[in-house]
ZADO-1210 file (C-alpha; in nm, 4 decimals, padded with zeros to 6 digits):
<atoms>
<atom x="24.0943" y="18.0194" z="01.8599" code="UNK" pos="1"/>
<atom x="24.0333" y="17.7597" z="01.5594" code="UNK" pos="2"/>
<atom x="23.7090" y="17.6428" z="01.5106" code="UNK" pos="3"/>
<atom x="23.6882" y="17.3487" z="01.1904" code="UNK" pos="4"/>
<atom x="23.3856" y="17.3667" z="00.9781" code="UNK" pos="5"/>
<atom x="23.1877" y="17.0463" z="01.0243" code="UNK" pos="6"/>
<atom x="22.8912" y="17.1088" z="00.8215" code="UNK" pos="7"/>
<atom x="22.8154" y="16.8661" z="00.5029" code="UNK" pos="8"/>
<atom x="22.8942" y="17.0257" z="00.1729" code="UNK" pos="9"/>
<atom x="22.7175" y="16.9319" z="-00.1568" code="UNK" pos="10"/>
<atom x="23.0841" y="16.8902" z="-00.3085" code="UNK" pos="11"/>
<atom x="23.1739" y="16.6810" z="-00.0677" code="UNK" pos="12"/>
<atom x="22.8209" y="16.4844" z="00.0444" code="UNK" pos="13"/>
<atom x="22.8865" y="16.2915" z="00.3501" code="UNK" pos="14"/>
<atom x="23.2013" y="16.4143" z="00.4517" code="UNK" pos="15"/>
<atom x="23.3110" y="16.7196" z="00.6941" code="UNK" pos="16"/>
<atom x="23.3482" y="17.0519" z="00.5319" code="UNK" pos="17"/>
<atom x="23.6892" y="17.1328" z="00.3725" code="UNK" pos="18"/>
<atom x="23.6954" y="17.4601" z="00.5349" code="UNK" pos="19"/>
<atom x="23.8565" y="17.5986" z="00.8454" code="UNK" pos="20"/>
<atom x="23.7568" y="17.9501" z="01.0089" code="UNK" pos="21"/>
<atom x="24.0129" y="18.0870" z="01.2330" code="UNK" pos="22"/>
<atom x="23.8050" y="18.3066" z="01.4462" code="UNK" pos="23"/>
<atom x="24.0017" y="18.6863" z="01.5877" code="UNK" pos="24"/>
<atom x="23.6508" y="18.8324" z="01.7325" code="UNK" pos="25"/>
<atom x="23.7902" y="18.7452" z="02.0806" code="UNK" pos="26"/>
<atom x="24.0780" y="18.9987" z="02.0340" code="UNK" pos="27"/>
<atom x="23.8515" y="19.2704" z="02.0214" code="UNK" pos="28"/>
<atom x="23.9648" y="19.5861" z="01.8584" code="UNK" pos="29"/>
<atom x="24.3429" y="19.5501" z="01.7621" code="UNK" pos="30"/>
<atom x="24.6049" y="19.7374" z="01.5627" code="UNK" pos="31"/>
<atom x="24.7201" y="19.5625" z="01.2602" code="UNK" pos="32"/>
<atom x="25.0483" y="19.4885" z="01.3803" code="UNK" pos="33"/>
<atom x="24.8998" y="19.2782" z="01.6255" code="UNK" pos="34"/>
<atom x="24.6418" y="19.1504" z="01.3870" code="UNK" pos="35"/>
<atom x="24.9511" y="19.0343" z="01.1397" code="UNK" pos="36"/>
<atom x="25.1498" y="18.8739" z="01.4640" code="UNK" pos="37"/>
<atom x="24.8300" y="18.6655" z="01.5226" code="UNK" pos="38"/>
<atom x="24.7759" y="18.5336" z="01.1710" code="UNK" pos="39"/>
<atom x="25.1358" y="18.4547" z="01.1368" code="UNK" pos="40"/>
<atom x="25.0868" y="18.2593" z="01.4953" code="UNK" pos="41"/>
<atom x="24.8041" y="18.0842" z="01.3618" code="UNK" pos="42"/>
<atom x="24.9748" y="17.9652" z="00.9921" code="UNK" pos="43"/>
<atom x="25.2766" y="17.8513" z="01.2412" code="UNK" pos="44"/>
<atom x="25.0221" y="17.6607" z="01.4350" code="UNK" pos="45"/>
<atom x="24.8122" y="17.5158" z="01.0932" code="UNK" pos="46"/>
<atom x="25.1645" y="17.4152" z="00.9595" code="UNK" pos="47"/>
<atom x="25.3723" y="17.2687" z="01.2599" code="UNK" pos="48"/>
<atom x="25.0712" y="17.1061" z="01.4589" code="UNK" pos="49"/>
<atom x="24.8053" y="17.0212" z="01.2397" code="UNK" pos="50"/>
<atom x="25.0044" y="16.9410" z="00.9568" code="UNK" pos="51"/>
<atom x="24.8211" y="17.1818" z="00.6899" code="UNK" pos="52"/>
<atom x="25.0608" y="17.1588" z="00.4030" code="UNK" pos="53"/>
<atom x="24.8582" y="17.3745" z="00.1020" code="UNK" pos="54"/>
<atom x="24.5343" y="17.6384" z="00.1112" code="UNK" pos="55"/>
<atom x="24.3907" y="17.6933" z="-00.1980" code="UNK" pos="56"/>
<atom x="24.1523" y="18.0431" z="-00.2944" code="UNK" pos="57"/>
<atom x="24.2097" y="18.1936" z="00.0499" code="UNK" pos="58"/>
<atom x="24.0160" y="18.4471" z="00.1364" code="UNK" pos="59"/>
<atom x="24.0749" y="18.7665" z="00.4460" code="UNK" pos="60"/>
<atom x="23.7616" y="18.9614" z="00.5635" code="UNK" pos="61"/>
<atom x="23.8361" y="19.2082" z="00.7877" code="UNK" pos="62"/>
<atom x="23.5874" y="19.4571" z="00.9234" code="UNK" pos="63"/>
<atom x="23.7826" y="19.7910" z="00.9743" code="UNK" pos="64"/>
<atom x="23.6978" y="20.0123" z="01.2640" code="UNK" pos="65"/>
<atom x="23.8828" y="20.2814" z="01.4196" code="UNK" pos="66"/>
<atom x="24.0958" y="20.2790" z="01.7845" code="UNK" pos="67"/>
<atom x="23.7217" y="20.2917" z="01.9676" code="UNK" pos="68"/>
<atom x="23.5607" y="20.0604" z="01.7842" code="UNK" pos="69"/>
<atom x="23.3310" y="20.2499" z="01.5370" code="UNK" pos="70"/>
<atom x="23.2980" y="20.1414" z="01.1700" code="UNK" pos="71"/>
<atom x="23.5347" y="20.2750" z="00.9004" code="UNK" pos="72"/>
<atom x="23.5172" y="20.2548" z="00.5438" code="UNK" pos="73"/>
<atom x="23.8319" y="20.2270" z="00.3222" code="UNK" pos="74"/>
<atom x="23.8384" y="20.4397" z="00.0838" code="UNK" pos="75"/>
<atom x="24.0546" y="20.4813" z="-00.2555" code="UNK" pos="76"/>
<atom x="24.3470" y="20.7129" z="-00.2243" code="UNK" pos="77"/>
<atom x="24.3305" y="20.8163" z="-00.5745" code="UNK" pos="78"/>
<atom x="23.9605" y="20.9696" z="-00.5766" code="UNK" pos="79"/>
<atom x="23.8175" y="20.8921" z="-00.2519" code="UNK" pos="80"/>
<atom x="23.5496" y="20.5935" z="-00.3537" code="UNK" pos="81"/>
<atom x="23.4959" y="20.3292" z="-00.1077" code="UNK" pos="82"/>
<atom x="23.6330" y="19.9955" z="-00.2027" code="UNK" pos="83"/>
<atom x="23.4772" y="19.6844" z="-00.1032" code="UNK" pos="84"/>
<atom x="23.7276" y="19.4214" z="-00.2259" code="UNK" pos="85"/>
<atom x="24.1012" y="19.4279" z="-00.2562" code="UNK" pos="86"/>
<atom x="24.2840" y="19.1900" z="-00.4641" code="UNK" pos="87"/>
<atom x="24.6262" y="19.0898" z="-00.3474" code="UNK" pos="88"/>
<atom x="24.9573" y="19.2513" z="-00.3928" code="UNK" pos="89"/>
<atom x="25.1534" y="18.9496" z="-00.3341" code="UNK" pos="90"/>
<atom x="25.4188" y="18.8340" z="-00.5976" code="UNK" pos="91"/>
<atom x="25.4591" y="18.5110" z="-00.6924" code="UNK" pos="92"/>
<atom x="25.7360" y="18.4691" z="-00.9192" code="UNK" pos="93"/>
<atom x="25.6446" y="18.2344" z="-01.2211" code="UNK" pos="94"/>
<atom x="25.9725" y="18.0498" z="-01.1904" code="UNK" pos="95"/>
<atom x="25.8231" y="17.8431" z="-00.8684" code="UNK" pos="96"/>
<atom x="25.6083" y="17.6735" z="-01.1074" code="UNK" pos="97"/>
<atom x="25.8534" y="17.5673" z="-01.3598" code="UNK" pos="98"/>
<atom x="25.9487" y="17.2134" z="-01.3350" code="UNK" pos="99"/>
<atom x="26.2333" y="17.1422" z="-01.5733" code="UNK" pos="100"/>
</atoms>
């Protein structure tokens, strides 16, 4: 389900909010395979139906449980701190930007 931010922003005074909150709470607890079938749905659906052409700063939250539902933390595999954020390991190769 999709729901479209209408609050009013300071940035943008007067006008809907920018942002867009694609809402997964209704699949309950689900395995990541499923979780990465559903977003790639959903960016099928922002693209081909509503016409969403570029995101910028995008940001996941996730809240990681295990199979029943209870709270997990992720944890480093090097020396077993929890971490909190993740930055992406995506590569985008430089030459996409080059306009000759």
């Amino acid at each position: 389900m999709i729901f479209l931010g209408l609050l009013m922003t300071r940035k943008y005074p007067g006008k809907p909010s920018p942002y867009l909150t694609v809402d997964y709470s209704r699949l309950g607890t689900i395995s990541l395979d499923e979780f990465r079938q559903a977003i790639l749905t959903d960016l099928h659906v922002l693209e081909d139906v509503h016409n969403v052409q570029f995101i910028t700063a995008p940001l996941l939250r996730v809240q990681v449980t295990d199979e029943f539902g209870d709270p997990h933390s992720v944890r480093n595999l090097g020396d077993g701190k929890p971490i909190y954020r993740m930055h992406t390991r995506h590569f985008r190769p430089s030459c996409w930007g080059y306009e000759p």
